[in-house]
C-alpha positions in Angstrom: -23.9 31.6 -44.2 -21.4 28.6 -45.0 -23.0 25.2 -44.3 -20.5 21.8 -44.4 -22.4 18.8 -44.5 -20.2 15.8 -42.8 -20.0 11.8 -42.5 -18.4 9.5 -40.7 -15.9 12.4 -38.9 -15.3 13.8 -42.4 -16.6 16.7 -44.9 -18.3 15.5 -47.6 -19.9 18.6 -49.0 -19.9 22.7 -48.4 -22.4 24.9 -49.4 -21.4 28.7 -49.8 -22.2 31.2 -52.8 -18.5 30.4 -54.1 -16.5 27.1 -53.7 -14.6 26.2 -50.4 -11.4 24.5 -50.2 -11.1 21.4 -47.9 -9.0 18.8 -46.9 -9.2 15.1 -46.1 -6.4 14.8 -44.3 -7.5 17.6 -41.7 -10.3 17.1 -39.2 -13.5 18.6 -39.4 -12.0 21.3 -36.7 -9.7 21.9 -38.8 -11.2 22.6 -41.6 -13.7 25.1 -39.8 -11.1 27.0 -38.0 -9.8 27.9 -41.7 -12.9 28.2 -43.0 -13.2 30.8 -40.2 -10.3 32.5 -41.0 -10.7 33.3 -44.3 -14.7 34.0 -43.8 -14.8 35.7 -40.5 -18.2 37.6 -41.2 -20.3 34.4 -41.8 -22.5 31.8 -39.8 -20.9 28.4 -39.5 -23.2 25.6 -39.7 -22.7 22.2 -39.3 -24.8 18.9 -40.4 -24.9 15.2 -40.8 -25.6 14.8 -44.4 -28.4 12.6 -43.4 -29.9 15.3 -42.4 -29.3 17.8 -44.7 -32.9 17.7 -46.0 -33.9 18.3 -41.9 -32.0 21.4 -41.4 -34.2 24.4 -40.4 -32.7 26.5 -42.4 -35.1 29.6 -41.8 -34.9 29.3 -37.8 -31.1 29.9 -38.4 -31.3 33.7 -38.3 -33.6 33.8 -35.4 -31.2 31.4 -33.5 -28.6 33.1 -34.0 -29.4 36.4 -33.4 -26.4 37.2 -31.4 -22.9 36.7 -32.3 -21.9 34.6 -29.2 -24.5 32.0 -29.5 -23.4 28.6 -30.3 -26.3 26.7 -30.9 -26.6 22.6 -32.1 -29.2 19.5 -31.5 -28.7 16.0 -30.4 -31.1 13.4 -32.3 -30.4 10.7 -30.2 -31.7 9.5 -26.8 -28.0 9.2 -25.8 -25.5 11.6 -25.1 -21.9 11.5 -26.5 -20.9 12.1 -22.6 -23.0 9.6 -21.0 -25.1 10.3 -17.6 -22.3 9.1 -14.9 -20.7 12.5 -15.8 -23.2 13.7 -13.3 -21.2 12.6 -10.9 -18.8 14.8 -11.0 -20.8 18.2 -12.1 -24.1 19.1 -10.6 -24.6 22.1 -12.8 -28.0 22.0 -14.9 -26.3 22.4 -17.7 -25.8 18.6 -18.1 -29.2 18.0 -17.9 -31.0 19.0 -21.2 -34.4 19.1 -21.8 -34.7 18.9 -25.6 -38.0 20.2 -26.4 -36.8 23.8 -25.9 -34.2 25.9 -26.5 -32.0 24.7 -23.2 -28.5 26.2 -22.3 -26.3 23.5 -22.3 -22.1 23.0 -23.1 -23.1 19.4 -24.1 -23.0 20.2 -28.0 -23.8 17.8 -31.2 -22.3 17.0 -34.0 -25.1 16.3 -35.5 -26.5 19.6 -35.9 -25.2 22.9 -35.2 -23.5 26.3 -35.9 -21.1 28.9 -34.5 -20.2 32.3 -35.8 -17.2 32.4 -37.7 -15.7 35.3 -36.0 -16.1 33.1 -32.9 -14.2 30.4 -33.7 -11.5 32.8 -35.5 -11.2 34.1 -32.0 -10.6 30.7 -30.5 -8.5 28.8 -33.1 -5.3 29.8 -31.0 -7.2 28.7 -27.4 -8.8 25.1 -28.4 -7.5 21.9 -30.1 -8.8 20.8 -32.9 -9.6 17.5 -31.8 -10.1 14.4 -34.1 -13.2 13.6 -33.0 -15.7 16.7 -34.0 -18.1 15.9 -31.2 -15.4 15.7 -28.5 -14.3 19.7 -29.8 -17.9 20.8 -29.7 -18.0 19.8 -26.2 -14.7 21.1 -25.2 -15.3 24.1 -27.0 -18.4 24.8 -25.3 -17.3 23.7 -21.9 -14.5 26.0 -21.8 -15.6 29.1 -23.9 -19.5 29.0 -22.0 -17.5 30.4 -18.7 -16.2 32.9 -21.0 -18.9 34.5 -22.5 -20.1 32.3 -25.2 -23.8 31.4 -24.9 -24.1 27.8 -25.8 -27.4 25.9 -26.3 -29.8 23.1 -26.9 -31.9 24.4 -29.8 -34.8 22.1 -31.2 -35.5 24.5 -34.0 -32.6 23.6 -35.7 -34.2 20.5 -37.2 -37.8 19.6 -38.4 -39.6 16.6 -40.0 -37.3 13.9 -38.7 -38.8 11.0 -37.1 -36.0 8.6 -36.6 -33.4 8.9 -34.3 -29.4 9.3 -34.8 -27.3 6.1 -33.6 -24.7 6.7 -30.9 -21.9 4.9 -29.2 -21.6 3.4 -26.7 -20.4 4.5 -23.1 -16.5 5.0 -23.3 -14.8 4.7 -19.9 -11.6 6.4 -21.7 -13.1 9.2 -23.5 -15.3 9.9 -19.7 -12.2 10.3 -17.5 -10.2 11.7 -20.5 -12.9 14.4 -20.9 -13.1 15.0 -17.3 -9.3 15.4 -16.7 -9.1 17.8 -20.0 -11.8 19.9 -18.2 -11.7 19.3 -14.3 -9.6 19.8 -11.4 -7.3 16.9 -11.2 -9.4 15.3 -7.9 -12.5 15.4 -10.0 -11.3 11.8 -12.0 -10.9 10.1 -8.3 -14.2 11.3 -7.2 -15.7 9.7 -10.4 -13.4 6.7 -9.8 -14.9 6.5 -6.4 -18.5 7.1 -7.4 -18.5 4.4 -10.6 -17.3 2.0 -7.4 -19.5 3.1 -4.6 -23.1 3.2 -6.8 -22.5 0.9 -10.1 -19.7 -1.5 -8.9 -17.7 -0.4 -12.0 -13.9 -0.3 -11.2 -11.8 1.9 -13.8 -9.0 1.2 -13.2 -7.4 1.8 -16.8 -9.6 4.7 -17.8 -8.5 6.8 -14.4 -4.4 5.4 -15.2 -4.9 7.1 -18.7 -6.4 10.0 -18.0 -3.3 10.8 -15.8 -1.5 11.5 -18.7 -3.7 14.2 -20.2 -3.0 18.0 -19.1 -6.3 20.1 -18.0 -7.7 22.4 -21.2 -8.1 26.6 -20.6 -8.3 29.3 -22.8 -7.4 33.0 -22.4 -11.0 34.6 -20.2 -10.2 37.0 -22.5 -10.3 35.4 -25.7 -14.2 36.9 -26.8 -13.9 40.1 -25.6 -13.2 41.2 -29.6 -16.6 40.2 -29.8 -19.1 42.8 -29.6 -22.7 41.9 -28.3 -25.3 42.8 -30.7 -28.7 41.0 -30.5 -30.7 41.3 -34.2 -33.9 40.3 -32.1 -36.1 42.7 -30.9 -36.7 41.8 -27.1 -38.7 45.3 -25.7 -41.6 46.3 -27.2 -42.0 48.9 -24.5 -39.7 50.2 -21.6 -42.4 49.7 -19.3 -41.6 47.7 -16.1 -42.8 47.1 -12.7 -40.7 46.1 -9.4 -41.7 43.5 -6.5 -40.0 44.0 -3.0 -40.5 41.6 -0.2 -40.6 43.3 2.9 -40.5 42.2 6.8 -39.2 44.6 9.8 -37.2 47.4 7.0 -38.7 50.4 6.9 -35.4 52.4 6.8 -34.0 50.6 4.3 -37.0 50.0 1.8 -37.6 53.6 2.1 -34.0 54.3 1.0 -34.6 52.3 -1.7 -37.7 53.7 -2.6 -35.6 56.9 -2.7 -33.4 55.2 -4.9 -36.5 54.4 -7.4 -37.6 57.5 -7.3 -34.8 58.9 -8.7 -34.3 56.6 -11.4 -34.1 58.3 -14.9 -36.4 55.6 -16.4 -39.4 55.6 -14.0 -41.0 52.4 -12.8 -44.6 52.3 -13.3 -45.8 50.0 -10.7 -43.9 49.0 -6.8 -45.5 46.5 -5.5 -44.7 46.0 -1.7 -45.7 43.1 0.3 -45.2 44.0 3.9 -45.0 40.9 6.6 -45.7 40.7 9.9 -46.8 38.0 11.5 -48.1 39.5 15.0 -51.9 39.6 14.5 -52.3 42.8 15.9 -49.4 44.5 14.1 -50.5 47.1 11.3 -48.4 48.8 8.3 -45.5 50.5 9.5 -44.4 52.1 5.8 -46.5 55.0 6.5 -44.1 57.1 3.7 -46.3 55.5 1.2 -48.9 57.7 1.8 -47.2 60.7 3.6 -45.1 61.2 0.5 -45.1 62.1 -3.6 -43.9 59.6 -5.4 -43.4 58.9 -8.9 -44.8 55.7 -9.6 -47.5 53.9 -8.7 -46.8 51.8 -5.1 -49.8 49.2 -5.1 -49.1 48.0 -1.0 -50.3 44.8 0.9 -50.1 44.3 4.6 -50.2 40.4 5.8 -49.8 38.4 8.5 -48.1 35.8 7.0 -44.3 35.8 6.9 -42.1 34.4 4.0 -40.4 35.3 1.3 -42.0 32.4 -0.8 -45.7 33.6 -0.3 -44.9 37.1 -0.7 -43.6 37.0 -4.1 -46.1 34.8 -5.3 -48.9 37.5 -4.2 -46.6 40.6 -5.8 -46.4 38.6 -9.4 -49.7 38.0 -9.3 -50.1 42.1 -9.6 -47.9 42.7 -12.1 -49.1 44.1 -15.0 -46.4 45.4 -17.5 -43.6 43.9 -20.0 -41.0 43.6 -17.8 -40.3 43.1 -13.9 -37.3 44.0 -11.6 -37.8 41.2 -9.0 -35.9 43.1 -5.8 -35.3 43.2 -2.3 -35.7 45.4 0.5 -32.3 46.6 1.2 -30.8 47.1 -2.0 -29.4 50.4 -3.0 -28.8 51.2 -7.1 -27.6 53.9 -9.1 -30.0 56.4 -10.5 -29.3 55.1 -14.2 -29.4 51.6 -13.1 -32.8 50.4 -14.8 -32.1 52.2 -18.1 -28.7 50.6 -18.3 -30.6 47.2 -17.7 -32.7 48.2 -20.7 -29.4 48.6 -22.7 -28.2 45.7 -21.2 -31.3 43.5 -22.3 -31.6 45.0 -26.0 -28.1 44.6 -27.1 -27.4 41.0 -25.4 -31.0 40.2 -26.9 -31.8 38.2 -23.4 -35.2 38.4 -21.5 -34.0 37.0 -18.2 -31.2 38.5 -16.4 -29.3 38.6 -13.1 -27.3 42.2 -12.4 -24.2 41.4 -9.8 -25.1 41.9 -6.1 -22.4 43.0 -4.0 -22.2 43.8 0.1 -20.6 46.9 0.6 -16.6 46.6 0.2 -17.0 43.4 -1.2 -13.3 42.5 -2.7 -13.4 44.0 -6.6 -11.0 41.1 -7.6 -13.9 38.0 -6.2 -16.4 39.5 -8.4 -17.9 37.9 -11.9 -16.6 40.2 -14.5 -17.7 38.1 -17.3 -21.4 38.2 -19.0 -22.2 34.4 -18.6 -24.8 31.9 -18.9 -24.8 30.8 -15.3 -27.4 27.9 -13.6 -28.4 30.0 -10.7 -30.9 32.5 -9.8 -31.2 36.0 -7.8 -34.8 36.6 -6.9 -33.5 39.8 -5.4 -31.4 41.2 -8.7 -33.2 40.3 -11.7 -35.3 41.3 -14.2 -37.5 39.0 -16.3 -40.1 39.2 -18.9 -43.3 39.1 -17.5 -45.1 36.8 -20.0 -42.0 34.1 -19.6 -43.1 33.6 -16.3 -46.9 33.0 -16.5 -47.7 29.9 -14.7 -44.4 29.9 -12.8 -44.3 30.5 -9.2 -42.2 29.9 -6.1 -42.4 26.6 -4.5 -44.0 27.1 -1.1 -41.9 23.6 0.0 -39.2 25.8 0.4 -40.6 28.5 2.7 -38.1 29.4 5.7 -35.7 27.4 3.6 -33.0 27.5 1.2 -32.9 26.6 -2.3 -36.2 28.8 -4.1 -34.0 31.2 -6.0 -32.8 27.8 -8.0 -35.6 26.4 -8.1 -37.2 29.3 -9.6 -34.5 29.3 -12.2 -35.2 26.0 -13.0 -38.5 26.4 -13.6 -38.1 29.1 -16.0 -35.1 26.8 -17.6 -37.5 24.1 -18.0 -39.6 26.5 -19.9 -37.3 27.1 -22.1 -36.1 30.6 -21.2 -32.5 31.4 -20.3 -30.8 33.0 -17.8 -27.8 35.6 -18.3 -25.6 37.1 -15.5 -24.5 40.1 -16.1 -21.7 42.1 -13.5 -22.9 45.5 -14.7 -25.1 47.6 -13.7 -24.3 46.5 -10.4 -26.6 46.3 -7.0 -25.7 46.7 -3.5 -26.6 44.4 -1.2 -26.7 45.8 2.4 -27.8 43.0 4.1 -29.7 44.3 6.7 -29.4 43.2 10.1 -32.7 43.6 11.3 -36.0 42.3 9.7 -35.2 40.4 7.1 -37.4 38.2 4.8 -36.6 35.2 6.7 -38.0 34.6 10.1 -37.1 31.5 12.3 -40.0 29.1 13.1 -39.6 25.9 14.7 -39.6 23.2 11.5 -40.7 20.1 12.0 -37.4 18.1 11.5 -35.7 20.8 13.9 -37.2 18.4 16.8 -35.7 15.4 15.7 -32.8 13.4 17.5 -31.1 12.9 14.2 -31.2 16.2 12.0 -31.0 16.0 8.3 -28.3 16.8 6.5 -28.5 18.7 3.8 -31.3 20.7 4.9 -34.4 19.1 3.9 -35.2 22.3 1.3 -31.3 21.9 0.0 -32.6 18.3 -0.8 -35.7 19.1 -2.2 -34.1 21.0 -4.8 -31.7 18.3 -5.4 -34.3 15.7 -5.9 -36.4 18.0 -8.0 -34.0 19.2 -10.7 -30.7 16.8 -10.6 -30.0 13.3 -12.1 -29.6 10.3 -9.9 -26.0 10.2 -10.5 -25.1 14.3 -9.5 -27.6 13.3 -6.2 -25.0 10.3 -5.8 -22.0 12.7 -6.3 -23.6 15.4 -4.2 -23.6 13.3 -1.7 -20.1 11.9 -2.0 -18.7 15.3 -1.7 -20.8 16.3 1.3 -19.7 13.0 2.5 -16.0 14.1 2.6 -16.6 18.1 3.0 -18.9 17.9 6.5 -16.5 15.4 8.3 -13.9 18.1 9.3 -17.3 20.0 10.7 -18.3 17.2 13.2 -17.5 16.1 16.1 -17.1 12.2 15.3 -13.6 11.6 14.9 -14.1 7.4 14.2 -14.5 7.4 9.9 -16.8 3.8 10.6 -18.9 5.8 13.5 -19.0 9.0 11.1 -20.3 6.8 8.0 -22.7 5.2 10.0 -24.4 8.8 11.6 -24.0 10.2 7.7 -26.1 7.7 6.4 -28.9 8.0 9.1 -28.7 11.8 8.7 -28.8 11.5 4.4 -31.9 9.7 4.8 -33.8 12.1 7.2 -33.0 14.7 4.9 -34.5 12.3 2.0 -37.3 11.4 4.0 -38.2 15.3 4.8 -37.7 16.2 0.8 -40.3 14.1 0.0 -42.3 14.8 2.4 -42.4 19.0 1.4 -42.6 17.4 -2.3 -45.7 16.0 -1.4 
């Protein structure tokens, strides 16, 4: 482990076993990517020497357990990017809750490390910027889409009290940022949103940012970089599946068949079967006409929704992990003992396996292993313990937007999420049943209808800054006009407005 202490954008001390060469008139980047090159097997921390006495120094190896973790901690209140970048990127990435271990591309330069082997791998994809904090967060914005997982990690420090002075908000080093990292439109739209909600007008930050090309690196570029998690994440290969069902019979039993046949065995399947006729009764009578190898603990009710299903199959789970699922899925026979690989080598306990329709295009699909910000509550597997306490929101019942919220939850928790393209599920999607039936909402009767969807709004309100609600809204602005019928841009405004605030006014009412 190599740790360089640094002030004022500059080195000031290294400590390694033998003595490390830098140089004064190279930045800090600079100095690591040699550092890197000549030390490719090593951990590369970073540290304000103010608080070298503050580093956590035996949480390092537990933090960086894997290879492709990049890992640092803000002391400050303030971000270097400051919050208006919200309006421009919605992703939950931007907002970090800092008293857990958070995934996050908005690194720190004031405490941190990398794996050497890492950086070695991008020294030919990245500039070595001047400013160290501006490369940690360029780094980690374009290498996190890549395969790099990057996060907030309060461990990294202990004992400090006071907190770490930042700048001040820089207009420039915003829309500079944004152009380096963005599509080109993305600096009008936060030109237009600094306008529309603060009354800030940028002119000469949005002129200079025109001159600034936008950063990539090869997708490629960490593929040399073999996943291999040092933490031990199953202590037994015992797991248990939830399925949703409503009107499926064929196509639960298929996958049933599919379970059956899986060369790690399931111990539990825990069906809950909707229908909301009162005088309906269980059609799935293959659960008890037929041998199967697992256990299928089964609950008729009369109560549709996917929401209130699940909630009633988690509450039955009883082993380590659980393959949250849906009715009409089909997977390989190997599929959950791959998982298991999958999960012990990456050294994750929450993961999302690619979910395909049949003949979906090869070339659309998410070949990388990625930190992502969403959630599949019909292709993942979790540890069961990370998800004591955390349910789905029954505010989003016959809506949209639980899957996220779900993630969130477990986000705000502290517990990440991978995606991972492989082993991959097939999603039929069944045209019959189907966990979502159609009632008549309450906003469905109203003269003015909501837009988003009340639910799409609740999770907005629930888990996103003030400024990405602002720039949500700008883009939907702009994006739902070509799907309307009013032509007249004043008229169009006008009905938006009325319709934003129906939607707002039904979020908080499901909130409540």
């Amino acid at each position: 482990m190599i740790i360089v202490y640094h002030q004022n954008n500059t080195i000031v001390e290294v400590q390694f076993s033998e003595e490390i060469d830098v140089f004064a008139n190279k930045s800090i980047a600079q100095n690591l990517f040699e550092i890197a090159e000549k030390y490719p097997e090593h951990l590369i921390v970073w540290c304000l020497l103010e608080l070298k006495s503050n580093l956590n120094i035996d949480k390092l190896e537990i933090i960086f357990h894997n290879r492709r973790i990049m890992a640092s901690y803000n002391l400050s209140q303030y971000s270097f990017l400051p919050d208006t970048i919200g309006y421009i990127d919605e992703s939950l990435f931007v907002n970090v809750k800092k008293d857990v271990t958070y995934p996050t591309w908005k690194m720190s330069s004031d405490v941190g490390g990398i794996h050497a082997s890492v950086l070695k791998a991008l020294k030919n994809e990245i500039k070595a910027d001047l400013d160290f904090e501006y490369f940690l967060h360029s780094m980690a914005k374009l290498a996190m889409i890549n395969g790099l997982f990057c996060y907030s990690e309060p461990l990294l420090v202990k004992g400090f009290s006071t907190e770490v002075q930042k700048h001040n908000i820089d207009y420039f080093l915003l829309f500079r940022f944004v152009k380096h990292h963005y599509k080109t439109r993305w600096i009008f739209l936060l030109f237009l949103n600094l306008f529309l909600y603060e009354k800030k007008i940028a002119v000469f930050p949005l002129f200079a940012s025109l001159f600034y090309k936008q950063r990539s690196i090869n997708e490629n570029a960490l593929n040399t970089i073999t996943f291999q998690s040092s933490k031990k994440i199953i202590d037994q290969k015992k797991i248990d599946i939830i399925i949703p069902t409503i009107g499926r019979k064929k196509y639960l039993y298929d996958f049933l068949k599919d379970l059956s046949r899986q060369t790690l065995q399931p111990k539990n399947v825990i069906i809950i079967e909707q229908n909301p006729d009162l005088d309906s009764i269980s059609e799935l009578d293959f659960i008890n006409t037929e041998n199967w190898p697992f256990c299928i603990k089964h609950q008729f009710i009369n109560q549709a929704g996917a929401c209130n299903a699940r909630n009633l199959a988690l509450e039955k789970v009883e082993n380590e992990w659980v393959f949250m699922a849906d009715d009409d899925i089909r997977i390989q026979d190997d599929f959950l003992e791959k998982a298991f690989d999958f999960i012990k080598t990456e050294g994750v306990e929450q993961v999302t396996f690619g979910c395909y329709e049949v003949n979906y295009p090869e070339n659309k699909k998410e070949e990388q292993i990625i930190q992502w910000d969403g959630f599949g509550s019909g292709c993942s597997i979790v540890k069961t313990k990370n998800i004591k306490g955390i349910f789905y929101n029954m505010s989003f019942e016959f809506g949209y937007g639980e899957d996220n919220d779900f993630g969130a939850q477990l986000r705000n928790a502290g517990f990440n999420i991978i995606y991972s393209p492989k082993p991959e599920i097939v999603h039929l999607k069944a045209p019959v049943g189907g966990f979502r039936t159609k009632p008549v909402l309450a906003w469905h009767r109203d003269t003015i209808q909501p837009k988003p969807s009340p639910t799409v709004m609740l999770y907005k309100i629930s888990n996103l800054k003030k400024q990405q609600l602002n720039g949500y809204k700008t883009v939907l602005f702009f994006k739902f006009y070509k799907h309307q019928k009013i032509k007249n841009p004043i008229k169009y405004l006008s009905s938006f407005r009325k319709q934003w605030e129906s939607s707002l006014f039904w979020a908080e009412k499901l909130k409540q």
